[in-house]
KEMI-427239 format. One record per residue (C-alpha): residue in one letter; x, y, z; residue number from 1. Coordinates in Angstrom, 3 decimals. Each point is the difference from the previous one (the first is absolute). Layout:
N
{A {X Y Z} NUM},
...
//
This chain:
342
{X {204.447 -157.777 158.013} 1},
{X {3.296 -1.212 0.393} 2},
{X {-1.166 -3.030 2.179} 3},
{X {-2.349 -1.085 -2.324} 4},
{X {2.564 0.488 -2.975} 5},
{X {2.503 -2.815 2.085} 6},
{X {-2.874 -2.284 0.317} 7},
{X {-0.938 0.054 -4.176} 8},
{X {4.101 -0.166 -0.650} 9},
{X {0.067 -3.106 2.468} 10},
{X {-2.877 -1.968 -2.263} 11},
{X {0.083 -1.366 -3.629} 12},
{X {-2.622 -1.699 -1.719} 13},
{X {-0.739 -3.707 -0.110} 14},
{X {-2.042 -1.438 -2.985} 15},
{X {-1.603 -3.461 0.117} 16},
{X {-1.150 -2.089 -2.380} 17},
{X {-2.471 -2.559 0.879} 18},
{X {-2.247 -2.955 -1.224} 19},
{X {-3.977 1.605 -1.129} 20},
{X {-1.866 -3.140 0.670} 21},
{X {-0.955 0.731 3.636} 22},
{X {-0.311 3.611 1.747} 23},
{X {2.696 2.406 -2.247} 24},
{X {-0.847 1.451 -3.080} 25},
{X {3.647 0.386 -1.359} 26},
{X {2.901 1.992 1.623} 27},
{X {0.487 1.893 2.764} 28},
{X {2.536 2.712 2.123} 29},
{X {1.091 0.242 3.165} 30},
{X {2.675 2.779 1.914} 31},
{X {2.252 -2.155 1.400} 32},
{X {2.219 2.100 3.136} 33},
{X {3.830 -1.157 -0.491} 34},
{X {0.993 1.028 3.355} 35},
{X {-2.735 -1.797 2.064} 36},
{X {-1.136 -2.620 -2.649} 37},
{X {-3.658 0.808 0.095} 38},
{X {-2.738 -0.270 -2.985} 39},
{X {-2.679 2.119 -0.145} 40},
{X {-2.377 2.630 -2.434} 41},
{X {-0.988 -3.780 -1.898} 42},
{X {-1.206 1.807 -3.659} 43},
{X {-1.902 -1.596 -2.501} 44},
{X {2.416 1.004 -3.194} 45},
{X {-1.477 -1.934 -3.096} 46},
{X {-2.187 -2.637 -1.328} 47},
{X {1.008 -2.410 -1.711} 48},
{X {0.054 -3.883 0.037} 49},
{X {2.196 -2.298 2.188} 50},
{X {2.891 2.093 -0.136} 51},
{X {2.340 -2.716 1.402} 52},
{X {3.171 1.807 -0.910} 53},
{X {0.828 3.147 0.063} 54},
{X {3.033 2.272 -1.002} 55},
{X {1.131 3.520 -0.443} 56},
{X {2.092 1.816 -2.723} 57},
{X {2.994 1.118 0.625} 58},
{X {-0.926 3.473 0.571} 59},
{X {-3.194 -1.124 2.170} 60},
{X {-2.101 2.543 -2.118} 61},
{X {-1.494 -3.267 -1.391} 62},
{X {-1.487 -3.738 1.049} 63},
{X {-0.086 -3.510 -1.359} 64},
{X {-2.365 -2.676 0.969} 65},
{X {-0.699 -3.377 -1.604} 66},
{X {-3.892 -1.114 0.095} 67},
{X {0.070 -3.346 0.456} 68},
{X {-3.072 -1.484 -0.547} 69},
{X {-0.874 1.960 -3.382} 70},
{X {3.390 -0.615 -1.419} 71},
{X {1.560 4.100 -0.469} 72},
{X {1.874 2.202 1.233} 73},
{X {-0.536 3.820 0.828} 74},
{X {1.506 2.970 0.472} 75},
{X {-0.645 2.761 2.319} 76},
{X {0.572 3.608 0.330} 77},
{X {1.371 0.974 3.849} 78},
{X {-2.302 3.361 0.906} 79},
{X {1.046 2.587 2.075} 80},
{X {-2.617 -1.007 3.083} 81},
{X {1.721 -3.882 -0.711} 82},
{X {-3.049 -1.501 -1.514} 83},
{X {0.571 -1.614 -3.465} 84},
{X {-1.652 0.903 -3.647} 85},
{X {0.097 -2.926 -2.241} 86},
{X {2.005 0.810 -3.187} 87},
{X {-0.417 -3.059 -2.018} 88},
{X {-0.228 -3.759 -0.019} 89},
{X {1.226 -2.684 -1.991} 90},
{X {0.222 -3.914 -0.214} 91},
{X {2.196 -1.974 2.105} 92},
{X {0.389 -2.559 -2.899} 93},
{X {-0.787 -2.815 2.398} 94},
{X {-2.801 -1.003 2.305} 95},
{X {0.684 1.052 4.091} 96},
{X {3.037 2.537 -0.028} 97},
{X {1.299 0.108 3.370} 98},
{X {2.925 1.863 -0.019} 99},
{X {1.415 3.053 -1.786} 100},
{X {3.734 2.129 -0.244} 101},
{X {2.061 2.776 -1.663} 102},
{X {3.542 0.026 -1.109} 103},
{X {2.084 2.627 1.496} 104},
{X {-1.024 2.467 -2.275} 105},
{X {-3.865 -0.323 0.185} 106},
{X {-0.295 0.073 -4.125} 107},
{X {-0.857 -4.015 0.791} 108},
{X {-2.373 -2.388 1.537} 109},
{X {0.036 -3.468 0.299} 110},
{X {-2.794 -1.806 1.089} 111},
{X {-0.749 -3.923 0.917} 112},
{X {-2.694 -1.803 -0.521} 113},
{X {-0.650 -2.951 2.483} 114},
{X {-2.900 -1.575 -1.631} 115},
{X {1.109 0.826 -3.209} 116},
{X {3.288 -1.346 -0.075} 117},
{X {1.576 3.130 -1.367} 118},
{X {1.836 3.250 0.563} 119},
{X {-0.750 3.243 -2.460} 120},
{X {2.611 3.156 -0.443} 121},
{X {-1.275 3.397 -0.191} 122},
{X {0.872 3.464 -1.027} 123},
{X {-0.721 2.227 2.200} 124},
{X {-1.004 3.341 -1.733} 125},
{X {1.085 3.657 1.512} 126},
{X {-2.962 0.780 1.083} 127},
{X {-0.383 -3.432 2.238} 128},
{X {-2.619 -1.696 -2.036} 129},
{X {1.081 -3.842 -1.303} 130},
{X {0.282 -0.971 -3.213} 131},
{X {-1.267 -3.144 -1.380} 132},
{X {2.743 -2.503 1.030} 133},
{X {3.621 -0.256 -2.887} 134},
{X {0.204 -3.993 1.382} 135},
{X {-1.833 -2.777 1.221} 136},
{X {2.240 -3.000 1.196} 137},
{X {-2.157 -3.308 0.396} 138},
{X {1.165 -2.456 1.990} 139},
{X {-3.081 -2.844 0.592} 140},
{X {1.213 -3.510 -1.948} 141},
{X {-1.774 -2.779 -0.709} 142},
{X {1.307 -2.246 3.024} 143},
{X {-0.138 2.778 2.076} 144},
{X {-1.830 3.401 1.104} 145},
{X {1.912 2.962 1.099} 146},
{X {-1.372 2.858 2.410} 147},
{X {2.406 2.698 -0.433} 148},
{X {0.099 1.910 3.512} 149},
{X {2.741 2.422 -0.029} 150},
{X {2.491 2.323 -1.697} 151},
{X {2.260 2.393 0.014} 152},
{X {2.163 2.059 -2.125} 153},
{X {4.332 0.396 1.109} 154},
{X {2.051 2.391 -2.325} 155},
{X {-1.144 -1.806 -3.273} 156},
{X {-0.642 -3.186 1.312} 157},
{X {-3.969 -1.035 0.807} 158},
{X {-0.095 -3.111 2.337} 159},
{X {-3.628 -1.790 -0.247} 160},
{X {-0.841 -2.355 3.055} 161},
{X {-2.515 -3.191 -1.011} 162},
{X {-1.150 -1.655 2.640} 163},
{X {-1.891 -2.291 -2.392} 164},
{X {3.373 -1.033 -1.522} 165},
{X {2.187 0.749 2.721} 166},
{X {2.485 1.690 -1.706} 167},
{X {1.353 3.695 -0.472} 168},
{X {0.183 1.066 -3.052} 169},
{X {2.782 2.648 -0.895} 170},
{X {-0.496 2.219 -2.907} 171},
{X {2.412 2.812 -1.562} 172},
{X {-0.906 3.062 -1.917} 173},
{X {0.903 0.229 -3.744} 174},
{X {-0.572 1.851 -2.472} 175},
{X {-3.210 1.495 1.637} 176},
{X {-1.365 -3.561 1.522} 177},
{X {0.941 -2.701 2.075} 178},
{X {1.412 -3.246 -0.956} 179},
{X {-0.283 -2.788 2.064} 180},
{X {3.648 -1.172 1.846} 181},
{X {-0.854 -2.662 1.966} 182},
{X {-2.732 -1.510 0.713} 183},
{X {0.644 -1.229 3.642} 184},
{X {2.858 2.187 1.970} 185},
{X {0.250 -2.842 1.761} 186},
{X {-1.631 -3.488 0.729} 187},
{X {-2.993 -0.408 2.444} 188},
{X {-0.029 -3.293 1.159} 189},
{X {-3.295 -1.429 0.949} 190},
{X {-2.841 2.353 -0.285} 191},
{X {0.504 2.856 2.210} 192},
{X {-1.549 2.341 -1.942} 193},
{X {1.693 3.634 -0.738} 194},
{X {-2.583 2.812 0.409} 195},
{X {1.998 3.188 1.279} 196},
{X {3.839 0.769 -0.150} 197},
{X {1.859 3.497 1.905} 198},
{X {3.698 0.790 -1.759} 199},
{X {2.771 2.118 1.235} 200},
{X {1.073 3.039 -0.512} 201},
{X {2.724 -1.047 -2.545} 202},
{X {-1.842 -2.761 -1.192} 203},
{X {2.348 -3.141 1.368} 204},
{X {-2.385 -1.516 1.700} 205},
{X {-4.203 -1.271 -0.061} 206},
{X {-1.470 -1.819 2.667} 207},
{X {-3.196 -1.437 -1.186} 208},
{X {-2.981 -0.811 2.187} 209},
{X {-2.088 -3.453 -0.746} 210},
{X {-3.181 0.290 0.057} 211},
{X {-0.883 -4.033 0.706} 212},
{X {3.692 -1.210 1.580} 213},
{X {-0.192 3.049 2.676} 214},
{X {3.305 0.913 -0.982} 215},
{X {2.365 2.190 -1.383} 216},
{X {2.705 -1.057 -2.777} 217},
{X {2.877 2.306 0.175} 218},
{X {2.051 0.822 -3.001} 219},
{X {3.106 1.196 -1.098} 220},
{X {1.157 1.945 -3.340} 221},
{X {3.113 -1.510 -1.273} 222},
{X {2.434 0.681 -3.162} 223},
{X {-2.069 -2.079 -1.892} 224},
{X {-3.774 0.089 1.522} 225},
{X {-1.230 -1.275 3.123} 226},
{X {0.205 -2.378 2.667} 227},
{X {-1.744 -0.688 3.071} 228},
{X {1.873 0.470 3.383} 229},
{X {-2.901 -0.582 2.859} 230},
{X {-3.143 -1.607 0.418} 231},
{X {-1.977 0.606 3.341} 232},
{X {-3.384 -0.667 1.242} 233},
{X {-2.238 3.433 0.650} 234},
{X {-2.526 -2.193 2.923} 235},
{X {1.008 -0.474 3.704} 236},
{X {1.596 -3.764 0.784} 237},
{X {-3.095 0.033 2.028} 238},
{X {-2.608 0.753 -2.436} 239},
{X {-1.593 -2.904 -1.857} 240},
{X {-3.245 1.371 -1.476} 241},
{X {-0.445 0.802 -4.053} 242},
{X {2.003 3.282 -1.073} 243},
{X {0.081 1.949 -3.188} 244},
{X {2.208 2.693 -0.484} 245},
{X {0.051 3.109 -1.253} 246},
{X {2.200 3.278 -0.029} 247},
{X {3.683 0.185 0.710} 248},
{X {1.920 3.628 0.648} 249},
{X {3.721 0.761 1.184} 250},
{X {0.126 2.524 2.602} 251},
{X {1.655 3.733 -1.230} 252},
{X {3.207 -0.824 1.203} 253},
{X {-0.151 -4.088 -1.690} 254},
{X {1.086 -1.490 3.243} 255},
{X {-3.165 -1.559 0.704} 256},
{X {-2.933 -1.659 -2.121} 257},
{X {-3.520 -0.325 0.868} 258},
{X {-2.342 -2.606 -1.785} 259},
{X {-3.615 -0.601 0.570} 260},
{X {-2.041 -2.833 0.713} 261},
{X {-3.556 -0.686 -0.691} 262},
{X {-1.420 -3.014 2.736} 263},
{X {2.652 0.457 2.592} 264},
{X {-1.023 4.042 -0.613} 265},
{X {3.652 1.282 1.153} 266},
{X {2.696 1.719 -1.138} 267},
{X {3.369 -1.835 0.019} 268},
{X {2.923 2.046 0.175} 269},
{X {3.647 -1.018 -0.885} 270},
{X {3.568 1.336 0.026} 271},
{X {1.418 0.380 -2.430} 272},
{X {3.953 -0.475 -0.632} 273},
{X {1.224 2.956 -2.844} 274},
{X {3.025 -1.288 -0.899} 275},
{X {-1.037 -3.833 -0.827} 276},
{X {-4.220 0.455 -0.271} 277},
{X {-0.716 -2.480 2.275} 278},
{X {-2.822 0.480 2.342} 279},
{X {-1.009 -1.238 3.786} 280},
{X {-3.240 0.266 1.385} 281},
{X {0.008 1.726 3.353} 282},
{X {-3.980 0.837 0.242} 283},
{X {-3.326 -1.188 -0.682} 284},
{X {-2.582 2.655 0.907} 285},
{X {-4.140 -0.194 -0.526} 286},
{X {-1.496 2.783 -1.589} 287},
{X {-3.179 0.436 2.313} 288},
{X {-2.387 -1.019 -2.952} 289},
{X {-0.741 -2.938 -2.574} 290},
{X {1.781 -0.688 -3.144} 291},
{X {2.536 3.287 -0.740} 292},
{X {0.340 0.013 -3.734} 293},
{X {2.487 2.783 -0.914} 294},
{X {1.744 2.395 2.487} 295},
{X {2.404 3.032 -0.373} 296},
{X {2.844 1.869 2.014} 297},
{X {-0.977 3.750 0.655} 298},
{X {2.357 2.561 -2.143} 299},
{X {2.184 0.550 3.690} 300},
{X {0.864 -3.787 0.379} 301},
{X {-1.413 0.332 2.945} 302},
{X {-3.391 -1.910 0.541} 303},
{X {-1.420 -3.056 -2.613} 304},
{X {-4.216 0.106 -0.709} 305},
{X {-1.287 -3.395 -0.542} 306},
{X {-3.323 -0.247 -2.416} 307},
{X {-1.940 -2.527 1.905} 308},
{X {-2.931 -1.384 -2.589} 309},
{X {-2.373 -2.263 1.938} 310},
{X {-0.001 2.536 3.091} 311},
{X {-0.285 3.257 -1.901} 312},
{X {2.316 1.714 2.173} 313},
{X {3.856 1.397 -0.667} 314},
{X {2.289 -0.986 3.200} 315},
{X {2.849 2.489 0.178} 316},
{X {3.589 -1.076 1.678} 317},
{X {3.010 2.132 1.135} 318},
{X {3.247 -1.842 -1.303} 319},
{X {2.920 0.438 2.216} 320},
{X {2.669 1.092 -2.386} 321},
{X {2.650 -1.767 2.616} 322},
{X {-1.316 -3.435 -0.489} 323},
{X {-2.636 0.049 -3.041} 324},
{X {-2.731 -1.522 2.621} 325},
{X {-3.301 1.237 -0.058} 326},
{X {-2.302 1.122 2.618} 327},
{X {-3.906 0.698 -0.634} 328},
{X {-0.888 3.654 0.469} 329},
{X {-4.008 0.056 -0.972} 330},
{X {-2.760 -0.850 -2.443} 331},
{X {-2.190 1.175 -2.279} 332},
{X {-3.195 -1.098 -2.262} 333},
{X {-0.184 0.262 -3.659} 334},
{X {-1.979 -1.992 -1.692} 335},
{X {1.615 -3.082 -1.407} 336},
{X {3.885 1.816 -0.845} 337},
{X {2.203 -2.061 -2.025} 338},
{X {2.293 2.474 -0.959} 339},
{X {2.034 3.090 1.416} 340},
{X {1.251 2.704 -1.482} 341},
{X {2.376 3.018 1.119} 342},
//
């Protein structure tokens, strides 16, 4: 009994949200063994459509996913066996939602809408269902067509990444809603395209990955805003094929950032100074499949899980916690995962 108590304690459960269209019917659950890094017990846990992005509450006794081809958002119930009861569903307020959040408090979502050009605010009621959303910012203009990507809630800031309009958009809380601040944190020069940001801890710094420039924009808070302190290509200086890319994370300890990249199908990792925010890339690693959309760093800081698309499989890696590199461990089919959840 006690052997096979050490082996449950040693696993937690991995959630994945994935694209419908092919082979998955909507979102799945894995064990996932934090001392050897293996998957295993794959679990249908609920159907539901194209859940692209996923995301717990804080309490994990509830789960978030957008559905982005019908245009809502739903809400799950976490049962005891891990499978999920839908609670309720609303609309995203914009066509394709792609990515979803809560403030630190879990009473609030915020979701963006890539097709739409928007990003809608919800309540999020005690008993984890969503309300209909409090605000709608629209972004699309005349000259120009927005595709919202990204956001995320600091203290009672909300930053809102646009890769249509390359520019992050900083919000503050008043009075019950957000006002818009600014509406670029900084210039993007060119058209690099800002789909996914990671922040520190204490909020002084945001490195931005670019979807089309394969690159990440690094950014500093100052007494008066922002400013950008780095700019640094995610692809090998061998590499010359098309790229896309995708997800950036900072490692637990924020000495190291990992990006992905969609065509080159790696993982770059950088160092990453603390005391200036600068960043050097010291690896590129594949990720033993085809086009990784979003990854995630297991709760021990230990291993990273790379949601591989095109080659329905997850690729696990051990990070060395010395040097930030990565190292591939083993592999696993899903159908079509685009998003991972601990």
């Amino acid at each position: 009994m006690l052997s096979l108590f050490n082996c449950k304690a040693q696993t937690t459960p991995l959630y994945v949200g994935t694209y419908t269209d092919g082979n998955s019917e909507g979102i799945y659950r894995l064990q996932f063994n934090q001392k050897t890094g293996a998957l295993s017990d794959l679990q249908f846990a609920a159907s539901t459509e194209n859940p692209s992005f996923i995301v717990y509450s804080r309490n994990k006794k509830y789960l978030y996913a957008v559905n982005e081809s019908s245009g809502n958002v739903s809400s799950f119930k976490v049962q005891q066996n891990g499978l999920l009861k839908l609670l309720n569903k609303v609309s995203s307020n914009g066509n394709w939602p792609c990515h979803i959040s809560l403030n630190r408090s879990g009473n609030k979502a915020v979701v963006s809408n890539y097709g739409g050009g928007s990003a809608s605010i919800y309540r999020i009621s005690r008993d984890g269902k969503l309300n209909e959303a409090s605000q709608v910012f629209e972004y699309n203009i005349s000259e120009q067509k927005s595709h919202a990507h990204s956001a995320q809630f600091f203290q009672d800031n909300l930053f809102v990444s646009d890769l249509g309009m390359n520019a992050v958009y900083q919000y503050k809380l008043k009075n019950e809603n957000y006002e818009l601040v600014s509406s670029s944190i900084v210039k993007m020069d060119g058209n690099p395209g800002p789909r996914h940001f990671a922040m520190t801890k204490n909020g002084q710094f945001m490195y931005v990955i670019n979807e089309y420039g394969s690159s990440v924009t690094s950014i500093k808070k100052t007494e008066n805003g922002f400013e950008q302190i780095d700019y640094d290509s995610t692809l090998d200086e061998n590499y010359s094929g098309e790229n896309s890319c995708a997800d950036i994370h900072l490692s637990k300890n924020e000495l190291y950032l990992y990006g992905s990249n969609r065509g080159e199908n790696s993982i770059v990792v950088f160092k990453r100074n603390k005391l200036d925010g600068t960043i050097e890339k010291i690896q590129t690693m594949e990720v033993h499949g085809d086009w990784p959309r979003n990854f995630t760093i297991d709760p021990s800081g230990k291993f990273l899980l790379v949601a591989n698309k095109k080659s329905d499989n997850i690729s696990v890696f051990k990070i060395d916690l010395k040097t930030g590199m990565l190292s591939f461990l083993n592999s696993k089919k899903v159908p079509t995962p685009v998003c991972l959840l601990f």
